[in-house]
C-alpha positions as CSV (number, residue, x, y, z in Angstrom):
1,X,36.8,-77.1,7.8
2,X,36.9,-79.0,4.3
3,X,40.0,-79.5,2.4
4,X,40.3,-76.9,-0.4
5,X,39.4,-78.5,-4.1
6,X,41.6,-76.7,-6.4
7,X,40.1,-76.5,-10.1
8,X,41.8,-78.0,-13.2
9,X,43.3,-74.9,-13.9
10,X,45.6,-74.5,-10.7
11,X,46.5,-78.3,-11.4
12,X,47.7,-77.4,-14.3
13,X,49.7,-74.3,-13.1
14,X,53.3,-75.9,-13.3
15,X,55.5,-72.6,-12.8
16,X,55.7,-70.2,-10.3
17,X,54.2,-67.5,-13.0
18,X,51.9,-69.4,-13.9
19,X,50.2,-70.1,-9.9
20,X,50.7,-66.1,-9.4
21,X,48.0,-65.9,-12.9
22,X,46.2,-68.2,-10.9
23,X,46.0,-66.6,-7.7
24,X,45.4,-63.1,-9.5
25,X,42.5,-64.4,-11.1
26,X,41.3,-66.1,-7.7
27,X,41.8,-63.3,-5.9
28,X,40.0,-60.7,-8.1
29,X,37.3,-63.3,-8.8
30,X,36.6,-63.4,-4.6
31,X,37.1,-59.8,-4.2
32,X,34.2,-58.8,-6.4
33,X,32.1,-61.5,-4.7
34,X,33.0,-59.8,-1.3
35,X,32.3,-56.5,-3.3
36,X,28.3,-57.9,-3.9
37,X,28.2,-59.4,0.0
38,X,28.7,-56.1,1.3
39,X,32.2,-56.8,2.4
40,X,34.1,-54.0,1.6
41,X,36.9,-54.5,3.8
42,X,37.8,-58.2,2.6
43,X,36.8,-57.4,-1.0
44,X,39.6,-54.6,-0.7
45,X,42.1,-57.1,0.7
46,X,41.2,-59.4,-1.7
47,X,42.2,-57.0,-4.4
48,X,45.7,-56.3,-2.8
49,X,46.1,-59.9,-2.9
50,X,45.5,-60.2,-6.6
51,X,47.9,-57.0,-6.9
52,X,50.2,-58.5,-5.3
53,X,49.9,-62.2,-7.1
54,X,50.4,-59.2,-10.3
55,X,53.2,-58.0,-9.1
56,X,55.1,-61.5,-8.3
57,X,55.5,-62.6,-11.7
58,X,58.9,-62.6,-12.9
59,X,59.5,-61.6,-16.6
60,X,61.2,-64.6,-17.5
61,X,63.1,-62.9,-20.6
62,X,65.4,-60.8,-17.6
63,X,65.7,-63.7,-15.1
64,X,67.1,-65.9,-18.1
65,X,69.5,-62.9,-18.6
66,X,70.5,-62.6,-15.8
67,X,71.7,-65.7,-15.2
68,X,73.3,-66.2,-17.8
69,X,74.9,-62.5,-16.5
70,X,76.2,-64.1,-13.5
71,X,77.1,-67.3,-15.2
72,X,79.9,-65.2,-17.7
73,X,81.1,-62.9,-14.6
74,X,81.9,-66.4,-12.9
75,X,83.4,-67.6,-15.7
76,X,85.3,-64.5,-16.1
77,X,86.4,-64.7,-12.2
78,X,88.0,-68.0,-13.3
79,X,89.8,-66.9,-16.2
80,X,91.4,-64.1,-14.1
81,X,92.1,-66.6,-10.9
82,X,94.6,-68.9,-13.6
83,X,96.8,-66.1,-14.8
């Protein structure tokens, strides 16, 4: 077996959202091409794949939050802990 070429594209994913795009797109892109072969099975696979690829992507806006969240309640913990 060959070793996989990845395109520029999944070079250039950097973040962990931006490699699920990737693997969404990959994904969707194989499943129709099993869809044409007469692979129904591995076409529908491939689908759940790129569903789930969809479905991994955090919204960055809430993880942001909620760190900073946590951050304040553990600054808060301190500020009780010295009284």
């Amino acid at each position: 077996m060959e070793p996989i070429m990845l395109d520029d594209s999944a070079a250039g994913a950097k973040t962990p959202n931006e490699r699920a795009e990737y693997i969404e797109r990959m994904s969707h892109e194989l499943s129709r091409l099993a869809t044409v072969s007469g692979l129904p099975f591995l076409a529908y696979i491939l689908n759940m794949a790129a569903e789930e690829a969809s479905h991994s992507k955090v919204d960055v806006r809430f993880a942001a939050r909620g760190r900073a969240t946590a951050s304040a309640d553990l600054d808060m913990g301190q500020v009780r802990h010295q009284k």
